[in-house]
C-alpha positions as CSV (number, residue, x, y, z in Angstrom):
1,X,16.1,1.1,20.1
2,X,13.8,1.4,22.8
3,X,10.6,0.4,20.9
4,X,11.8,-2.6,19.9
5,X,11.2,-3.7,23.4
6,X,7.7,-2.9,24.0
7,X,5.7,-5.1,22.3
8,X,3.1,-6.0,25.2
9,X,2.6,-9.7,24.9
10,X,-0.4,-10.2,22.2
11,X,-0.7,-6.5,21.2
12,X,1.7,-4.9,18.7
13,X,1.5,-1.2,18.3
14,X,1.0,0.2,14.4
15,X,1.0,3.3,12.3
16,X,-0.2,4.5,9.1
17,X,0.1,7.8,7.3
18,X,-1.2,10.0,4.4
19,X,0.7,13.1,3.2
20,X,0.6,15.6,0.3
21,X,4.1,15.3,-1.3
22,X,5.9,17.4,-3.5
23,X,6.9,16.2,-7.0
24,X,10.3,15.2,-7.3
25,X,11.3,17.2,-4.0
26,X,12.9,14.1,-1.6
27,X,14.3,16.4,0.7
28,X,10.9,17.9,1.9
29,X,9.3,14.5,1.1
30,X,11.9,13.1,3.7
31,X,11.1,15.9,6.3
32,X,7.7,14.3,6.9
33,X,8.6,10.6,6.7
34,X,10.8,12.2,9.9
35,X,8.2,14.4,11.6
36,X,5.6,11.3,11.6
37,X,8.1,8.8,11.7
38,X,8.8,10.5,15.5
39,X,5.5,11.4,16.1
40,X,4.6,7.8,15.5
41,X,7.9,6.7,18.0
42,X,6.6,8.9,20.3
43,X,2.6,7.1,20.6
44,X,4.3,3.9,20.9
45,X,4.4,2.6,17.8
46,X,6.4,-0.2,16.6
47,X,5.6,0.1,12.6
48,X,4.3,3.3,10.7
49,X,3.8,3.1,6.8
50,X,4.1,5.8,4.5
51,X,2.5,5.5,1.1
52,X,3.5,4.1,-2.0
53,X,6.2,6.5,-4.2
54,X,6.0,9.0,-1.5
55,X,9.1,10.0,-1.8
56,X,9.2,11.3,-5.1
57,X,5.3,11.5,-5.5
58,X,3.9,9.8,-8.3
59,X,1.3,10.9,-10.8
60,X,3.5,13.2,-12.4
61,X,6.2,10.4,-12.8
62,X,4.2,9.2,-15.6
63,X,4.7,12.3,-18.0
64,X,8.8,11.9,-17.5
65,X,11.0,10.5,-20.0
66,X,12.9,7.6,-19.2
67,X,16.1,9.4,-18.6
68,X,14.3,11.6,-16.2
69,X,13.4,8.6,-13.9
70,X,16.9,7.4,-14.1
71,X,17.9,10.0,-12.4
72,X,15.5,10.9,-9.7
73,X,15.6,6.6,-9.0
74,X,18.0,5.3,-6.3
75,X,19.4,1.4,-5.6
76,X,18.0,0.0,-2.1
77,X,21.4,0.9,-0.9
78,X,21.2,4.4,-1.9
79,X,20.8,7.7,0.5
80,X,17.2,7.5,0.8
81,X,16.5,4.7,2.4
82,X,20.0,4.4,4.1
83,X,18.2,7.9,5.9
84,X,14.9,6.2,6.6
85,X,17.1,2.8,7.9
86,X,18.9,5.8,10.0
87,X,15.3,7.0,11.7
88,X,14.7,3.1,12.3
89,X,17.9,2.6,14.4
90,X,17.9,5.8,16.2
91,X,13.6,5.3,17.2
92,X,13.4,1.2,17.3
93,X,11.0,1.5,14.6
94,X,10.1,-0.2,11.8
95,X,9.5,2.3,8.8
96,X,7.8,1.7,5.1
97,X,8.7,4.2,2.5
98,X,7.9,4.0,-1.2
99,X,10.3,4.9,-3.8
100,X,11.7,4.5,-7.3
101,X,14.0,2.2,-7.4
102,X,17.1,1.3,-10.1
103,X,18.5,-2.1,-9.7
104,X,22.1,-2.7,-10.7
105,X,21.3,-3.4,-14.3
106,X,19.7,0.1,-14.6
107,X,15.9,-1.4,-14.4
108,X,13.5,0.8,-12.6
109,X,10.7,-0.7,-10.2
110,X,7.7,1.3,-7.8
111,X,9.5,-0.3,-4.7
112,X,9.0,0.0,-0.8
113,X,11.4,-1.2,1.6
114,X,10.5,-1.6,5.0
115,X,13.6,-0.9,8.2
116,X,13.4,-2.3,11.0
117,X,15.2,-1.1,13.7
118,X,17.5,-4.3,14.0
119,X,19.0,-2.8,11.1
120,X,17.4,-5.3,8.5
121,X,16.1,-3.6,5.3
122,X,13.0,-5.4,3.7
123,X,11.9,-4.6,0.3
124,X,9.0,-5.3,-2.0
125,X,8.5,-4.6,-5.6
126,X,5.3,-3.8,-7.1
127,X,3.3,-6.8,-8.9
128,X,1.7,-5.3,-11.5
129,X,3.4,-1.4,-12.0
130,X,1.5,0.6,-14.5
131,X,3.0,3.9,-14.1
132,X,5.0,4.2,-16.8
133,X,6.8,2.0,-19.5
134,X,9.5,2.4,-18.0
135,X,9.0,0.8,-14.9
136,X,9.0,-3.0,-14.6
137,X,7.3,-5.0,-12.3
138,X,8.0,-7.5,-9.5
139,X,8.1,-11.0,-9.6
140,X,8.1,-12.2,-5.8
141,X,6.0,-11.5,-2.9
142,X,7.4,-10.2,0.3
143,X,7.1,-11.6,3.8
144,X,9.5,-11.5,6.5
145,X,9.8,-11.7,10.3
146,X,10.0,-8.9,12.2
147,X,11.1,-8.0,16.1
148,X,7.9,-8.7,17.8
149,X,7.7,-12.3,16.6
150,X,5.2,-11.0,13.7
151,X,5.0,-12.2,10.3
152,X,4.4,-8.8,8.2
153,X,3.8,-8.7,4.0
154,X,3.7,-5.9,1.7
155,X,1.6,-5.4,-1.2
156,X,1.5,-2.0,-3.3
157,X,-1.7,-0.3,-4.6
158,X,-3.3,-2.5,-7.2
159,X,-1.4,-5.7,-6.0
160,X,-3.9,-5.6,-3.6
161,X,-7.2,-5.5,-5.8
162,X,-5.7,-8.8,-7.6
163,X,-7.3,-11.3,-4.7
164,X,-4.8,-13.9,-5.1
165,X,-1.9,-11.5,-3.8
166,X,-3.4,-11.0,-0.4
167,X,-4.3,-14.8,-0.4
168,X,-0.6,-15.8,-1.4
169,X,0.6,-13.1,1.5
170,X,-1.4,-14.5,3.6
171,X,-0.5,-18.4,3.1
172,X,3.1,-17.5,3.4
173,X,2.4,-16.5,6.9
174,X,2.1,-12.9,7.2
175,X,-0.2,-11.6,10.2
176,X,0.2,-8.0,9.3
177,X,-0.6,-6.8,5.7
178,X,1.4,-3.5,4.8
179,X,-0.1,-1.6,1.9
180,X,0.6,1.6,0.2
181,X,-1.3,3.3,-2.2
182,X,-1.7,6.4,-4.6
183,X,-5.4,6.4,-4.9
184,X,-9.1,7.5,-4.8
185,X,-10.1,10.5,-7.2
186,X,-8.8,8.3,-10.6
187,X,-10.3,8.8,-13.6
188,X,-11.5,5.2,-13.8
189,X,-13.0,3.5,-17.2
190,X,-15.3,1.4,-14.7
191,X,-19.0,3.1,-15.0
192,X,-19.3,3.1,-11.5
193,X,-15.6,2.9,-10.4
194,X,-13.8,6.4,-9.4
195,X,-14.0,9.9,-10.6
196,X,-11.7,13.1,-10.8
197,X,-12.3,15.2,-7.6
198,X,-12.2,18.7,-8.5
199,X,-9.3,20.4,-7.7
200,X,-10.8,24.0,-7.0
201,X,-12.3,21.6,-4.1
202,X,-9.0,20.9,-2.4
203,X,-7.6,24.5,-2.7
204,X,-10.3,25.8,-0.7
205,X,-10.1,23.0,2.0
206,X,-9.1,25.5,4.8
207,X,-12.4,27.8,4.1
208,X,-14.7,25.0,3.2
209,X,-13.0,21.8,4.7
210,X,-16.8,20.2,5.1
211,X,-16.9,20.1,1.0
212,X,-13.7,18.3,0.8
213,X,-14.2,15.8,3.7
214,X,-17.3,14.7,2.0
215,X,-15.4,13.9,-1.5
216,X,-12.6,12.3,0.6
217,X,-15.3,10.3,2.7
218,X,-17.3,9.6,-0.5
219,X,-18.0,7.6,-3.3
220,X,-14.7,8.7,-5.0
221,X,-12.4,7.8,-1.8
222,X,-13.9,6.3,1.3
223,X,-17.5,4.3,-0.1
224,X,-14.7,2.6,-2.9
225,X,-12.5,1.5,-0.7
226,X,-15.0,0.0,1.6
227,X,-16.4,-2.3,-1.2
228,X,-13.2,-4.1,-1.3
229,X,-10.2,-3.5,1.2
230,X,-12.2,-4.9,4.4
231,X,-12.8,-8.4,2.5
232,X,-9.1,-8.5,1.6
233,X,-8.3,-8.2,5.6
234,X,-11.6,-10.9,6.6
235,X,-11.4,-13.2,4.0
236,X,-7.7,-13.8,4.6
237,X,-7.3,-13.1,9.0
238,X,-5.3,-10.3,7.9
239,X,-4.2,-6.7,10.0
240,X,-3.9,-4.4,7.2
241,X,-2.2,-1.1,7.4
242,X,-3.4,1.1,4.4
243,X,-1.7,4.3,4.0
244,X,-2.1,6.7,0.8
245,X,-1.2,9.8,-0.6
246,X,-3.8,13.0,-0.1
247,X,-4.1,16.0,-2.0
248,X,-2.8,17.1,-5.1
249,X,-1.2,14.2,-7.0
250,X,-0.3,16.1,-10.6
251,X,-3.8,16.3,-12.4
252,X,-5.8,14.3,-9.6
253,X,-6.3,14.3,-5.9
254,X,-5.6,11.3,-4.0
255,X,-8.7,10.9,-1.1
256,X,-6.0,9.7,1.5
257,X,-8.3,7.7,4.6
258,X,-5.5,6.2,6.1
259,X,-6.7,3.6,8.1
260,X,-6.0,0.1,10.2
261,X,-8.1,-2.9,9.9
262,X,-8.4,-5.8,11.9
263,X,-9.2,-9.6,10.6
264,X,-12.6,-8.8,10.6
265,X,-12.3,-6.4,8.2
266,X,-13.3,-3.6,10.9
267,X,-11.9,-0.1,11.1
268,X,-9.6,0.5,14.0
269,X,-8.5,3.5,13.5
270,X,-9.1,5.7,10.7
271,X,-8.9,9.8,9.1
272,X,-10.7,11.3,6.8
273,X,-8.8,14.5,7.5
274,X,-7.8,17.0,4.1
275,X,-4.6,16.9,5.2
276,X,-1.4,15.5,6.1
277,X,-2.3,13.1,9.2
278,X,-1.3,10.2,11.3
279,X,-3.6,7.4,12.7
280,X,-2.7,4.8,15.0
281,X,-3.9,1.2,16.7
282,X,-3.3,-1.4,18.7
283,X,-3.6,-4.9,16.9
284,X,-4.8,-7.4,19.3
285,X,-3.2,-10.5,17.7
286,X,-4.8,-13.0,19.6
287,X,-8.0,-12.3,17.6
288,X,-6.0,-14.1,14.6
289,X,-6.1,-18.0,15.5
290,X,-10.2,-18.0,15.7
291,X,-10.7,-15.3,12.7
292,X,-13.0,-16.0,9.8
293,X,-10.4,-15.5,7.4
294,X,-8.0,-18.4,9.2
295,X,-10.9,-20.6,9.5
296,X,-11.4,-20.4,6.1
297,X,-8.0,-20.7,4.7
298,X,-7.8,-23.8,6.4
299,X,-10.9,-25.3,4.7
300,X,-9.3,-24.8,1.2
301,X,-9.3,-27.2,-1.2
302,X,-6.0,-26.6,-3.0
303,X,-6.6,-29.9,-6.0
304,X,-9.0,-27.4,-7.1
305,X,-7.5,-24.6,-8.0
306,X,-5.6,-25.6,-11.4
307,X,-7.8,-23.0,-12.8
308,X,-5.9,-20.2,-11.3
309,X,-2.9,-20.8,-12.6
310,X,-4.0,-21.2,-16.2
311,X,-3.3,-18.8,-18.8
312,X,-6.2,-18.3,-21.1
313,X,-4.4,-16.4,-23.8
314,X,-6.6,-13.0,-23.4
315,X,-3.9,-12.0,-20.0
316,X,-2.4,-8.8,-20.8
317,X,0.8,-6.7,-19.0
318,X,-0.5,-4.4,-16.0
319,X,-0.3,-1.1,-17.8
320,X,-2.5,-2.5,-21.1
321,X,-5.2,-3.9,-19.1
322,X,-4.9,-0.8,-16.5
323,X,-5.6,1.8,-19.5
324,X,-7.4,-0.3,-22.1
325,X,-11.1,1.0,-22.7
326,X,-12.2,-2.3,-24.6
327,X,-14.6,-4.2,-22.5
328,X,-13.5,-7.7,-20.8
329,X,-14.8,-10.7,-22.4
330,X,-16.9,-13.1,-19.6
331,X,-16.9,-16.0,-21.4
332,X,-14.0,-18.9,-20.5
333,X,-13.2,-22.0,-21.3
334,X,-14.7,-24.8,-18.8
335,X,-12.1,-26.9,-17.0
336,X,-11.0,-30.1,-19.0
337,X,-13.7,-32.9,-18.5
338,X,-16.5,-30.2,-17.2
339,X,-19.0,-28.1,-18.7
């Protein structure tokens, strides 16, 4: 486990990856978790993440029936992730995957464990899953010690874009923010959310790669995730390790732009590359006590946040409010004794 060692004082070494998978095909989806999962051993590294559902893909999840899922799903015990836990131990790394799990009761979750290469298996279950009916969502949010003396969360997808998740990761002591994603290119009901990136785009990206970069780097991929995933690392003195899928994803491409921030919110390392790739930086974790985001999260004012927890009665499950094409109502009820 000789990475497990080499944590340089105040510096901890981190991965993140975005790959093309194929639909339902574990075996070749496991190939590259391996090739990057060395790769990534071989730069140093002491985490890589993969993206969400990357081992069965995840678009095209959607249009199975629930028998289907059943069967391509496997426990946290199963041979999947005893093969990433395997790659752990024999590299001394710690390795996110995402994939479909089936808890003993038969209950299906969008799940990601995390190895580390002490042999403990981490696991987090989507907050609010949308993918299909079929597929519950978790109820508890994941943080847990790691090697290096590092507090590391995960969050999948749109548990991120839900601010209080990254604020509750954060308060439960996580330094390091792991979070996998299928996105960019979505057909969003937003008007000036995401669009479809045509496909014809992404087939040609060896003879015009310039045309595909600039949807990747664009408004679709890159400019949306800039309006929000560098405040969720800032405003809570977080490292976050985004990774996501790239390519075709059934009927949409995924934009990929793997990237690492710091607790400033700045870009570390990044790729904007039509293709399967691997970035990697050094998080400098003595810029966490001083961060804004720290700062900050020490000047809350907890007695005030009663609101937060309230149910208004207009909440709906992850899936309905995910799809629904209704506008949101604005208007909420004042706080008792205010107005």
């Amino acid at each position: 486990m000789e990475q497990q060692d080499k944590a340089n004082g105040d510096v901890l070494r981190c991965a993140t990856v975005q790959f093309e998978h194929r639909p339902d095909d574990k075996a070749y989806n496991l190939g590259r978790v391996e090739h990057h999962v060395r790769e990534a051993a071989a730069g140093g590294a002491h985490i890589v993440a993969f993206p969400e559902m990357c081992l069965l893909g995840y678009w095209h999840l959607r249009r199975h029936p629930a028998e289907r899922l059943r069967e391509l799903a496997e426990p946290l015990t199963g041979p999947s992730v005893a093969r990433v836990r395997d790659l752990a131990l024999e590299h001394g790394i710690a390795v996110g995957l995402g994939f479909l799990e089936a808890d003993e009761e038969g209950r299906l979750f969008n799940s990601y464990a995390v190895c580390l290469p002490d042999g403990r298996v981490h696991r987090h279950r989507k907050l609010h899953a949308f993918e299909h009916e079929a597929i519950g969502s978790g109820d508890d949010y994941t943080v847990f010690d790691t090697p290096w003396g590092v507090r590391v969360g995960i969050l999948i997808c749109w548990d991120n874009n839900l601010v209080e998740n990254v604020r509750a990761t954060a308060l439960m002591g996580a330094s390091v923010l792991i979070a996998p994603h299928q996105t960019g290119g979505t057909a969003s009901r937003s008007p000036h959310g995401m669009r479809p990136i045509p496909a014809e785009l992404w087939h040609r990206r060896h003879h015009a790669p310039e045309a595909i970069e600039a949807e990747l780097r664009g408004p679709n991929g890159r400019e949306w995730l800039m309006r929000w995933l560098p405040a969720r690392a800032h405003d809570n003195g977080l490292f976050v390790v985004f990774s996501n899928g790239v390519g075709k994803d059934d009927d949409e491409i995924r934009t990929g732009n793997a990237m690492i921030l710091d607790p400033y919110g700045r870009i570390l390392a990044e790729t904007w590359a039509a293709a399967d790739a691997m970035v990697a930086a050094d998080l400098d974790l003595s810029l966490l006590p001083l961060s804004t985001g720290r700062r900050w999260l020490q000047g809350r004012r907890p007695e005030l946040y009663e609101i937060l927890t309230r149910r208004f009665g207009d909440e709906r499950d992850p899936r309905t409010a995910r799809f629904a094409s209704d506008p949101v109502p604005i208007l909420r009820v004042p706080p008792s004794g205010r107005s």
